[in-house]
C-alpha positions as CSV (number, residue, x, y, z in Angstrom):
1,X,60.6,23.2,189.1
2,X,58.3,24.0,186.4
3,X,57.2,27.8,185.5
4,X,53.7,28.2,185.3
5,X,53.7,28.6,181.3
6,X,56.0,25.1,181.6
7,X,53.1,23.1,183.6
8,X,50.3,25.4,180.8
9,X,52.5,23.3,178.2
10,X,52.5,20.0,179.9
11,X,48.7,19.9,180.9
12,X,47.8,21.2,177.2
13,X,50.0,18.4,175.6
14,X,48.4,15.7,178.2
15,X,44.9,16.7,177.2
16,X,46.2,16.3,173.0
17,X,48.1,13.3,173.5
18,X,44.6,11.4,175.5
19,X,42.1,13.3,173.1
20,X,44.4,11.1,170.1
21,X,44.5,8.3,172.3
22,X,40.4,8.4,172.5
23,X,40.0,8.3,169.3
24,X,42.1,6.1,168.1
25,X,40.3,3.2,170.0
26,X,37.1,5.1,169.1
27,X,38.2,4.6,165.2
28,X,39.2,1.1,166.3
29,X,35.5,0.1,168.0
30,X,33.8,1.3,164.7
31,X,36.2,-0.1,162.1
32,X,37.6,-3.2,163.7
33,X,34.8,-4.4,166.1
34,X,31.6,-5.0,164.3
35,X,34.2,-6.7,161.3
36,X,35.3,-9.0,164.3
37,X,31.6,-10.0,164.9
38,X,31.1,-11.6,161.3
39,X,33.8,-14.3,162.5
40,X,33.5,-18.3,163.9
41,X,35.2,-18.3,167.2
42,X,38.2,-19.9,165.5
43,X,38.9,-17.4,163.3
44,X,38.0,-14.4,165.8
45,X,41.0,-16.1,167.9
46,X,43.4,-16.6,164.7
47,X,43.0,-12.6,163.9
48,X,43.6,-11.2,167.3
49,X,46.4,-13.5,167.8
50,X,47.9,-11.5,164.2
51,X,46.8,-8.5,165.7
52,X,48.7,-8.7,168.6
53,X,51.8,-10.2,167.3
């Protein structure tokens, strides 16, 4: 069982770990996205397809 300064811990690194995970993709939608929307269709699915490999 967790100690009350035990589930402080664990509820104070979940709110750091989602507050990095937010910004990461908010970093991502105003660095990646609107470079993505320059691209033909072709190449939009060629550089995702990098992306995710």
């Amino acid at each position: 069982m967790l100690t009350r300064a035990g589930k402080s811990l664990l509820f104070a690194v979940s709110v750091v770990l989602c507050e990095l995970m937010a910004g990461f993709f908010f970093a991502y939608s105003l660095s990646v996205v609107p470079a993505l929307e320059t691209l033909s269709a072709s190449e939009y699915v060629t550089v995702l397809q990098e992306i995710n490999a």
